[in-house]
C-alpha positions in Angstrom: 218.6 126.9 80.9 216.6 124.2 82.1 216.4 125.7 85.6 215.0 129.0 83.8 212.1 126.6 82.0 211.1 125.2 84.9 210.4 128.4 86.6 208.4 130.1 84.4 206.3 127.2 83.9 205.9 127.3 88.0 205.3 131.2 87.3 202.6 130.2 84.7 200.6 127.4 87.3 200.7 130.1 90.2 198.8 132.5 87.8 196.1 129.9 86.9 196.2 128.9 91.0 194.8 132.6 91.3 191.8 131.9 89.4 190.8 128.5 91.1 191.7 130.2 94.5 189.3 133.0 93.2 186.3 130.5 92.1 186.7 128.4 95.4 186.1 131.6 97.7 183.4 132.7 95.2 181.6 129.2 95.5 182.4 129.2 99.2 180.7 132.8 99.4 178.0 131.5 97.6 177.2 128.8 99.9 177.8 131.0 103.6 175.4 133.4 101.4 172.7 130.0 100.8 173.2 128.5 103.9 172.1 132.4 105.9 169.6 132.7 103.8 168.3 129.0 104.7 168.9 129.6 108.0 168.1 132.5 108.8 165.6 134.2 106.6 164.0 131.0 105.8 164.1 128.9 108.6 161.0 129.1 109.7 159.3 128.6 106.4 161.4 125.3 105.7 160.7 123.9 109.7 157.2 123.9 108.3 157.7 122.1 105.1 159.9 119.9 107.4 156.6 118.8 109.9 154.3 118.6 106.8 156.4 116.0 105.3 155.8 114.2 108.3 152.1 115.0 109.1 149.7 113.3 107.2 146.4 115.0 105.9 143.1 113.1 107.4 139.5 114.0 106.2 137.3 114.0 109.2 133.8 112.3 108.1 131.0 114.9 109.1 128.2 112.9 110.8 124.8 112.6 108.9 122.0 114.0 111.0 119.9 111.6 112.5 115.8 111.3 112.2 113.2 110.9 114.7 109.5 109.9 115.0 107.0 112.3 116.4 107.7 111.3 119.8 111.6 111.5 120.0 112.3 107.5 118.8 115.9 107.6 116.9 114.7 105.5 113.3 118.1 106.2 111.5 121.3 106.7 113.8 124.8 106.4 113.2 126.9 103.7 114.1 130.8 103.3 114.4 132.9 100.6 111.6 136.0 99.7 111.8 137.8 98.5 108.2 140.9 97.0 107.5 143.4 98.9 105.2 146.4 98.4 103.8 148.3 100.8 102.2 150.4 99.5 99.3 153.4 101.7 99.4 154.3 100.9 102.9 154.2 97.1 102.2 156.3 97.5 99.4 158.8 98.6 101.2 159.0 95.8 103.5 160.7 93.2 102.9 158.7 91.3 104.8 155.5 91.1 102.3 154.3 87.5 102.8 155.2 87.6 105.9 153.0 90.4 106.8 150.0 89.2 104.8 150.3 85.7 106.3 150.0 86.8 110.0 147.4 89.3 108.8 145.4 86.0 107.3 145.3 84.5 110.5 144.4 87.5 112.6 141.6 88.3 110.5 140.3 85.1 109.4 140.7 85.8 105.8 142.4 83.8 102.9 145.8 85.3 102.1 145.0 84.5 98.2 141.8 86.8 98.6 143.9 89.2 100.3 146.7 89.3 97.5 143.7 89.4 95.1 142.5 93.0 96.5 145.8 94.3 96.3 145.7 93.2 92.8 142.8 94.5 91.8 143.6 97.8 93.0 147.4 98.3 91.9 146.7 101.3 89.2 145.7 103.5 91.8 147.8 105.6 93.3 150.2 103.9 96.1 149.6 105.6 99.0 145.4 105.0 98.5 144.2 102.6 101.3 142.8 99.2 100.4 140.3 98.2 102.2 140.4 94.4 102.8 137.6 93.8 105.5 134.7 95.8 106.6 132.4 95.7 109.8 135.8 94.2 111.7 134.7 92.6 115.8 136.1 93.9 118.4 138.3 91.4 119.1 139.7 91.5 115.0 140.4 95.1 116.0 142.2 94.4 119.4 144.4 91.7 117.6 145.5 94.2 114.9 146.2 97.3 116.8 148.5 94.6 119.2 150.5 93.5 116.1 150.3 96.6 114.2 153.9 97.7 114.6 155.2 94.7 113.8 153.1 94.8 110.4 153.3 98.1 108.4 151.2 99.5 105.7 148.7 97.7 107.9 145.8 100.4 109.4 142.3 100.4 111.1 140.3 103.1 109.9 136.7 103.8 111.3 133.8 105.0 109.3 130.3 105.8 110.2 127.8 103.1 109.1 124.4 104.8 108.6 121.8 102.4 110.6 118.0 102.0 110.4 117.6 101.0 114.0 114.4 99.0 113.0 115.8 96.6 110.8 113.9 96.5 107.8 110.8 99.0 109.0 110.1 101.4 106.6 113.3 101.4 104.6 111.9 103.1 101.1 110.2 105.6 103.0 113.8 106.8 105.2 115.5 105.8 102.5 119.2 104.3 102.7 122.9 105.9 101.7 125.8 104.3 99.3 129.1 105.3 97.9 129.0 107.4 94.8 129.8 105.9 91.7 131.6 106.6 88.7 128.6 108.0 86.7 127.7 110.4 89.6 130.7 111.4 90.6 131.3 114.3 87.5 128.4 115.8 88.4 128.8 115.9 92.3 132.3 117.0 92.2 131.2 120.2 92.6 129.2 120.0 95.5 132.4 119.2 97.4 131.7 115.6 96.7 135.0 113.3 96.3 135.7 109.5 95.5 134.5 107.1 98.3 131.9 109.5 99.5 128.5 108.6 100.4 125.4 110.1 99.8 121.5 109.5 99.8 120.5 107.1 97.2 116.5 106.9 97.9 113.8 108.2 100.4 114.3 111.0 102.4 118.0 110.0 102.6 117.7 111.2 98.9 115.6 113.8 99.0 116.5 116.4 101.8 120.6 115.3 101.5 121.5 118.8 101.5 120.2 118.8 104.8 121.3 115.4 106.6 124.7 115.9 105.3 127.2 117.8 107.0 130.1 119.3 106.2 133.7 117.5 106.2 136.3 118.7 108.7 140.1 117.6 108.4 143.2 117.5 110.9 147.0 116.0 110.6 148.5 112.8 111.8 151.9 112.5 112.6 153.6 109.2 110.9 156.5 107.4 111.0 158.5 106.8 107.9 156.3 103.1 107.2 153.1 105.7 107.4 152.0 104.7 110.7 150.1 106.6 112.8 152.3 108.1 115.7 150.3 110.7 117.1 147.1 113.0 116.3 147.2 116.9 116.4 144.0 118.3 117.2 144.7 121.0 115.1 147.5 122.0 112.9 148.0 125.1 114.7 149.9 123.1 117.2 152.0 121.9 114.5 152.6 124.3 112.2 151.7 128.1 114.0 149.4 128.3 112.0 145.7 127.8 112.1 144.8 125.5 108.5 142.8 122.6 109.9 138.8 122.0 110.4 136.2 120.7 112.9 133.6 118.5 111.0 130.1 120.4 111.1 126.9 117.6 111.9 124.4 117.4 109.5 120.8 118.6 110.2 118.3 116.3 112.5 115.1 115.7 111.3 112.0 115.0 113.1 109.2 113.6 111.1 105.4 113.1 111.5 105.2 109.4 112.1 104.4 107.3 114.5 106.8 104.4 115.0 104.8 102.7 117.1 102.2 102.6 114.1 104.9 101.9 111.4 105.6 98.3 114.2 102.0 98.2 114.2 101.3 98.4 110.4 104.4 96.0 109.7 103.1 93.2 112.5 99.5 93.6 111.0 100.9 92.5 107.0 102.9 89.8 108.0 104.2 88.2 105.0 101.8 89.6 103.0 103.0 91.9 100.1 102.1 95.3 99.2 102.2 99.0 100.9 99.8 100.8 103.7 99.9 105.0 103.9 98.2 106.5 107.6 97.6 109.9 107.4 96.0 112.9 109.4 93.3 114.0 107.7 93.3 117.2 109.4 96.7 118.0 108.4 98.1 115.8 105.6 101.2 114.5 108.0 102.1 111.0 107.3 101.6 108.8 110.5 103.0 105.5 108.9 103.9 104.3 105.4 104.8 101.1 104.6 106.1 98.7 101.7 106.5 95.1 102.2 108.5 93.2 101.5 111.3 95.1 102.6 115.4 95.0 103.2 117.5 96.5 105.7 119.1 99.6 105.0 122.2 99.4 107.0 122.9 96.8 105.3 123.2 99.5 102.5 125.2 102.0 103.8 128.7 100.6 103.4 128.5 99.1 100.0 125.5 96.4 98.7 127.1 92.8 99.0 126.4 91.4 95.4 125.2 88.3 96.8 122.5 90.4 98.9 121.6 92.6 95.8 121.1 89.6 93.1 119.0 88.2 96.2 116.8 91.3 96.1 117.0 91.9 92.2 115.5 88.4 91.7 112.7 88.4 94.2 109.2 88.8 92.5 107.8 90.6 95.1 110.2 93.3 94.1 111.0 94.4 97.7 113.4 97.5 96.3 110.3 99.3 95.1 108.2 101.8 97.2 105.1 100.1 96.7 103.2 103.2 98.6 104.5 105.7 95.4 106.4 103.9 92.7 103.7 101.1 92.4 100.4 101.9 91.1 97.3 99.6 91.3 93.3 100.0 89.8 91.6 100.8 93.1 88.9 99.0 92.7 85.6 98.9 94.6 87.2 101.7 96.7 87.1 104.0 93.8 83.0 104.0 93.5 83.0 106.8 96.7 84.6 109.4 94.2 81.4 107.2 91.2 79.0 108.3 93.8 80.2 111.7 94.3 80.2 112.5 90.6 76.5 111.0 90.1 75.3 113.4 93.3 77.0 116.3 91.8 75.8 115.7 88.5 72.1 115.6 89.3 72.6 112.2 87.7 71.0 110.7 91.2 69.7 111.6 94.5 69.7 109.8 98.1 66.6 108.6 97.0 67.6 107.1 93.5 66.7 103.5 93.4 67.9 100.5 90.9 67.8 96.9 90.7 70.5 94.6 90.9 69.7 91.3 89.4 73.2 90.3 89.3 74.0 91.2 85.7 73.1 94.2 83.6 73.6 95.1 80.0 75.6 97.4 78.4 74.2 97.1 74.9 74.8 93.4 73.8 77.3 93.2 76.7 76.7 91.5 79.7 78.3 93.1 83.2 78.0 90.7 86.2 78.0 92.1 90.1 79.9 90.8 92.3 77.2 89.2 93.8 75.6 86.6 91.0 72.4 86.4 92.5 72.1 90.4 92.8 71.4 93.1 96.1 67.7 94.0 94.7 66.8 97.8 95.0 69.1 99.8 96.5 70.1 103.5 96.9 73.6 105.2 97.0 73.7 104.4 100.2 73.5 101.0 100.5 74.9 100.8 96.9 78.5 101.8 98.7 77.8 99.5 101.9 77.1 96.4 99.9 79.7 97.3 97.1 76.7 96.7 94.2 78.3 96.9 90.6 75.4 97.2 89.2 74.1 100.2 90.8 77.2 102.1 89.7 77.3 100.4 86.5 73.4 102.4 85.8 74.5 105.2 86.9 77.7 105.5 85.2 75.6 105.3 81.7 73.7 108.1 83.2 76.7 110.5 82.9 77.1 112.2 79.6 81.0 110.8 79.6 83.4 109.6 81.8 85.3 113.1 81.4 82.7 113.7 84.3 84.5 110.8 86.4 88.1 112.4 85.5 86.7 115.5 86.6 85.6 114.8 90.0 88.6 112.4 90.6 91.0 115.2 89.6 89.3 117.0 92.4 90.1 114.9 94.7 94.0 114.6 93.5 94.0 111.7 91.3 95.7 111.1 87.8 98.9 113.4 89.8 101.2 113.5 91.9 100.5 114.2 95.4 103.8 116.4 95.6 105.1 114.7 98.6 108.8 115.4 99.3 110.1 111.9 97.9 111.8 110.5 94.7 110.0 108.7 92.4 106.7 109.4 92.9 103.9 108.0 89.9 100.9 109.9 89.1 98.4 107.3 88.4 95.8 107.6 85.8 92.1 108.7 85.3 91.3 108.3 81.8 89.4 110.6 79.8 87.6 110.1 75.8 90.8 112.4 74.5 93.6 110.4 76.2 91.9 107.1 74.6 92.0 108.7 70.9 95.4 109.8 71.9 97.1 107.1 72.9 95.1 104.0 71.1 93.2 106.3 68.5 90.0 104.6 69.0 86.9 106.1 70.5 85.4 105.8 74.0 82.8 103.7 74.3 79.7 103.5 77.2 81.2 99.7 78.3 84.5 101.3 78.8 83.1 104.1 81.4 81.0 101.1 83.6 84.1 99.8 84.3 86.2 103.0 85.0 83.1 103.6 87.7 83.8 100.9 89.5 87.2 101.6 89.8 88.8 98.8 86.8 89.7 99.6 83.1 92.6 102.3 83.0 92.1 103.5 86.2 95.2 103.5 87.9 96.0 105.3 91.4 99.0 104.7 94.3 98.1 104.0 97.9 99.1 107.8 99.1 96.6 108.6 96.2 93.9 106.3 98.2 94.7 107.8 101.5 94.7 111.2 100.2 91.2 110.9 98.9 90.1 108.8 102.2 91.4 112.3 104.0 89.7 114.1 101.9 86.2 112.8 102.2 86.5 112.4 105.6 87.7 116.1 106.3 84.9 117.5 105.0 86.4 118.2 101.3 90.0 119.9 102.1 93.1 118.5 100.4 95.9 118.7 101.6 99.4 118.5 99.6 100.9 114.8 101.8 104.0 115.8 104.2 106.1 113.8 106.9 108.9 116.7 107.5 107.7 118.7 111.5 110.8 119.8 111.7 114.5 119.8 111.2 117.0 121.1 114.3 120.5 121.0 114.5 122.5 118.5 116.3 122.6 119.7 119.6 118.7 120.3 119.2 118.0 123.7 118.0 115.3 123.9 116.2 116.2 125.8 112.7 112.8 125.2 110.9 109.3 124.1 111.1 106.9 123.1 108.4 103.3 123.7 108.7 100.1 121.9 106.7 99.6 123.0 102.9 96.1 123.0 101.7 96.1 122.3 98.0 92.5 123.0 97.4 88.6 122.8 98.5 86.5 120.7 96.8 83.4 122.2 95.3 81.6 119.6 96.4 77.7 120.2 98.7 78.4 119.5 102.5 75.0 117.0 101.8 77.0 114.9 99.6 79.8 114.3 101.8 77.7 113.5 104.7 75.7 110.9 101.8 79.2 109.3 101.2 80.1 109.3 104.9 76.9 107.4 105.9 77.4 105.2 103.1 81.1 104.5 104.3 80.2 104.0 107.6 77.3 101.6 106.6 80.7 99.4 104.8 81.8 98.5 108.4 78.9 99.4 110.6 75.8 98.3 108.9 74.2 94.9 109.1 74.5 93.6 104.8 78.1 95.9 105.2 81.1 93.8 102.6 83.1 95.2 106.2 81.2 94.2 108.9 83.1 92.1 110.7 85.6 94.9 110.5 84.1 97.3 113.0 85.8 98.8 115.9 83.5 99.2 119.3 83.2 103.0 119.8 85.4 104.5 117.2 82.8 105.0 114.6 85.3 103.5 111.7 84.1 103.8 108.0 85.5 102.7 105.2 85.2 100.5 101.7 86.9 97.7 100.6 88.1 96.9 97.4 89.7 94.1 94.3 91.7 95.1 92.0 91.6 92.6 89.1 94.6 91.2 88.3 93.3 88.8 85.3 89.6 89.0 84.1 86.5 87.9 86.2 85.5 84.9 83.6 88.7 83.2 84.3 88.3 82.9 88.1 85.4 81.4 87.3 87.6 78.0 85.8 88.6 77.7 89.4 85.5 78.3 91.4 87.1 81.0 93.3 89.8 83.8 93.7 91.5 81.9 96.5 91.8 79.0 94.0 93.8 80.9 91.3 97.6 80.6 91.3 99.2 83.2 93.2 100.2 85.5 90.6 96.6 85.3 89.2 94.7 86.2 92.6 93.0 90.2 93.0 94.9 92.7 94.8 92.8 93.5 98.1 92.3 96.9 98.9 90.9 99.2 101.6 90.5 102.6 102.6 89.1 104.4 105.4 89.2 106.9 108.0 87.9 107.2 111.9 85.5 108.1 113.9 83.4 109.0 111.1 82.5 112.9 112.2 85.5 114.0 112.8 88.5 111.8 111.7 91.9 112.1 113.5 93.6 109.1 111.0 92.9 108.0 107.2 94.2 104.2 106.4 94.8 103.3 102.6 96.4 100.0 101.4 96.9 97.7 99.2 97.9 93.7 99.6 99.1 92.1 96.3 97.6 89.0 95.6 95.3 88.6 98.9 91.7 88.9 96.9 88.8 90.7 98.8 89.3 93.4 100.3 87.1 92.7 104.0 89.8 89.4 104.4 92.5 90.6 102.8 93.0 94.2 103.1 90.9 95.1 105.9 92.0 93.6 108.8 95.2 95.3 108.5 94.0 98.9 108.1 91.9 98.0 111.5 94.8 96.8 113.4 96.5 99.8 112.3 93.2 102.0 113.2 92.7 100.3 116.5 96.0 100.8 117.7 96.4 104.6 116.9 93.0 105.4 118.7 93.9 103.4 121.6 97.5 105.0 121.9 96.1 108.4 121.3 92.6 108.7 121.9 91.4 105.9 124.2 88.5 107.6 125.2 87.0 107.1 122.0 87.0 103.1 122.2 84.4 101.3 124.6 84.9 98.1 126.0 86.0 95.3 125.3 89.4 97.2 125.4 91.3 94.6 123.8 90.0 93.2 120.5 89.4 89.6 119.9 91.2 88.3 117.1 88.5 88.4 113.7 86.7 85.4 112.6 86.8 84.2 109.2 84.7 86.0 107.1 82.3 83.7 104.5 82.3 85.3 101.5 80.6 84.2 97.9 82.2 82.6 95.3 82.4 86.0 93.1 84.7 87.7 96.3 83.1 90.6 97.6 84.7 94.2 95.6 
């Protein structure tokens, strides 16, 4: 009985061994069936997956194009920067953390507390995101790494392009300078292919034609090791991978511009450490040959990331050295403005060539007395030598001879003041000519006669920038032809292709008579030529250079008279000195305008600069046009009176 149990229990565990027999060659089907399909129908998909796992995606940084003077002189290049990075999920992994950092210290010359500090600072983002620890590394820092690199991983070079002005600090507004995008500007850009860390123009032309100096972003794969380290690079994927899915990085645009480095050196040598701007243009064309604004910075500096200490330096200088003083700032003009007084009073019928007054010194406008610059007064004198000896007066009567200074807004609107010049550059102000409605407007008071006196002599609300000045300067000495300010010949790709050129834009002819030009000519001329001129010690043998010197008043007239002079006020009290001019007088190849912050007259302050600048453009370009002595003796001291000439 027992023996009979025992074999139908066997009986009953062979019929369940049927069904596990049954599920282990099922399961062992199923795997034959997975492992051909893996093998053989999708081998070649998973080798792939296999090499991307161990290639790691690289974004190839497109060069910016690079910008060139008129002649071919590089004035922004780019430049090659080595960082150190570390990538925080390799060092984790190591158990040799400390170690790692400490030896890095010493290689790099860096406290390993400043170095744990970074890492710190950055440990929400992702892992495998590069820290940068050191930029601008030597040489030698880079030598000493790569040599101990395998013994520390996680630890990288990487090499960026730093954007370089190779003149320093020479005409950094006007190029302009690059920096990393931010967090505010980074939604917006995203969609211009724009990512995290990028860089992109932040003023200048940098700014302003970015769509053309930036180039487009190529990519490749590196293979790594399982710390992340660089093993090898595939110049493209296709090697890798059979397939094509990698990308050259495409240059940006070059551009060549209108000026004349050589004059920009010139122009910066000439201010020294004086502050303010100078614009040199063609007044046949309306192509920048220099613009300046001093003080200044360096722009490479710039280009990787501002070092606070650097920008607080720069925030806190009064002298304001980040602003483009040539179109951001904008300054009464001064004595330099009565050209555009005398042009209005011709046009008018308000005076002729042969209109005389009297300066005695001081005039009155109603119970008002108006001083000249001069206290003891020029005596009779015509538009002529009203412009060459600067008179107040003279301007003064003939400004109360115009029905309203809506006639002075006029003409000065002609000539492109009170606007924007439309040059291709961010931040451009327009200035201001003031007419009776903008007074009621913004002050609700009416204009009165005193008010236009002064606006003819260039004070008051008058307001203009120093392209402004050397627009109009190109203007009058053109023969009445405006033309819309440009600095863009032509752009060409990298290998020197030319893709575009730009030609002049004429904005308008002045209705003005060809008689009243020439009067304002002779009278300019007469500023640096003529024997009682506020410029004569200004003038350049042979080149027929005209011109008019300016103040702009800073604090009112009565109170340099506490101190017996301008030179005598405290700094931030003196006159702006100003000057404009163009040469040779008949027909002008280069128009000077500037403006030197605190330097009072014009003829001492102002003027010897836009001569220098003159001088030196002539004798580069057109040296048959200066006689001898060929090299200019440095100027004498110029006496002037006690009231500074305007």
């Amino acid at each position: 009985m027992a023996f009979l149990g025992q074999e139908e229990q066997l009986r009953e565990f062979q019929d369940r061994f049927q069904y596990v027999y049954g599920g282990l060659t099922i399961a062992l089907l199923i795997v034959v069936f997975r492992l051909v399909f893996l093998q053989i129908f999708s081998g070649d998909e998973l080798r792939r997956r296999s090499e991307e796992q161990r290639l790691k995606r690289v974004t190839i940084q497109a060069p910016r194009g690079m910008i060139f003077d008129r002649n071919g002189t590089l004035l922004i290049d780019n430049q090659a920067a080595f960082d150190l990075e570390i990538t925080p999920q390799y060092l984790k992994e190591s158990k040799r953390k400390d170690e790692i950092l400490e030896k890095l210290s010493k290689l790099v010359d860096i406290p390993i507390e400043q170095i744990k500090k970074k890492l710190k600072k950055a440990r929400y983002q992702a892992a495998f995101v590069p820290v940068k620890i050191k930029t601008d590394l030597s040489r030698d820092e880079v030598a000493k790494i790569e040599s101990w690199k395998i013994d520390m991983p996680g630890v990288s070079v990487a090499m960026e392009i730093k954007r370089t002005n190779v003149y320093g600090d020479t005409a950094s507004h006007f190029l302009g300078y690059i920096g990393k995008i931010n967090s505010t500007e980074l939604p917006k850009l995203k969609k211009k292919d724009y990512r995290r860390g990028s860089s992109i123009g932040k003023i200048g032309i940098e700014k302003e034609l970015e769509k053309t100096l930036r180039g487009q972003d190529g990519e490749e794969l590196v293979e790594v090791d399982a710390l992340g380290r660089k093993v090898r690079e595939e110049q493209t994927m296709e090697n890798v991978l059979g397939k094509a899915v990698g990308k050259p990085a495409i240059p940006g645009k070059n551009l060549i511009l209108s000026v004349d480095q050589d004059l920009q050196l010139e122009a910066k040598k000439a201010f020294g450490d004086k502050v303010g701007s100078l614009v040199a243009m063609n007044p046949k064309t309306g192509e920048i040959l220099a613009m300046i604004s001093r003080p200044s910075f360096d722009s490479t500096e710039f280009s990787r990331g501002i070092p606070s200490k650097l920008w607080k330096k720069l925030l806190s200088n009064d002298a304001h050295p980040l602003r483009d003083k040539t179109i951001q700032d904008h300054y009464m003009p001064g004595s330099v403005f009565k050209a555009l007084t005398a042009i209005a009073g011709l046009e008018e019928g308000v005076i002729t060539k042969n209109t005389y007054f009297n300066c005695k010194g001081v005039h009155r406008v109603g119970r008002l007395p108006v001083h000249c610059w001069k206290r003891s007064g020029h005596g009779n004198l015509n538009v002529v030598s009203a412009l060459e000896q600067s008179c107040d007066v003279f301007f003064y009567k003939m400004a109360q001879k115009l029905e309203s200074v809506n006639l002075l807004h006029k003409w000065a609107s002609y000539f492109g003041l009170g606007k924007k010049t439309g040059i291709m550059l961010p931040g451009e102000v327009p200035g201001l000519i003031p007419t009776e409605e903008w007074k009621k407007k913004r002050f609700g008071r009416i204009w009165t006669t005193g008010e236009t006196t002064s606006v003819a002599i260039g004070q008051s609300f008058v307001l203009t920038t120093v392209l402004q000045l050397a627009n109009v300067y190109s203007t009058l000495g053109n023969g009445g032809f405006l033309y819309k300010p440009f600095y863009l010949k032509k752009i060409e790709t990298a290998d020197g292709e030319e893709l575009k050129t730009f030609d002049p834009e004429l904005v308008r002819t002045i209705p003005v008579k060809k008689e009243t030009l020439e009067i304002i000519k002779e009278g300019l001329y007469q500023v640096v030529n003529g024997k009682k001129g506020t410029a004569k010690f200004l003038k350049i043998p042979g080149a027929d250079f005209a011109g008019k010197t300016g103040t702009a008043q800073v604090v009112r007239l009565s109170k340099d008279k506490l101190y017996g002079s301008c030179k005598n006020l405290p700094y931030k009290f003196r006159h702006h000195a100003v000057f404009a001019g163009f040469a040779p007088v008949k027909d002008p190849v280069i128009a000077v305008a500037l403006v030197a912050e605190h330097e009072c007259g014009g003829s001492t302050g102002a003027g010897p600069i836009a001569r220098a600048v003159i001088n030196a453009y002539l004798k580069k370009n057109y040296p048959s046009l200066l006689k001898q002595p060929k090299v200019i003796k440095p100027l004498a001291p110029i006496p002037i009176s006690s009231g500074d000439e305007q």
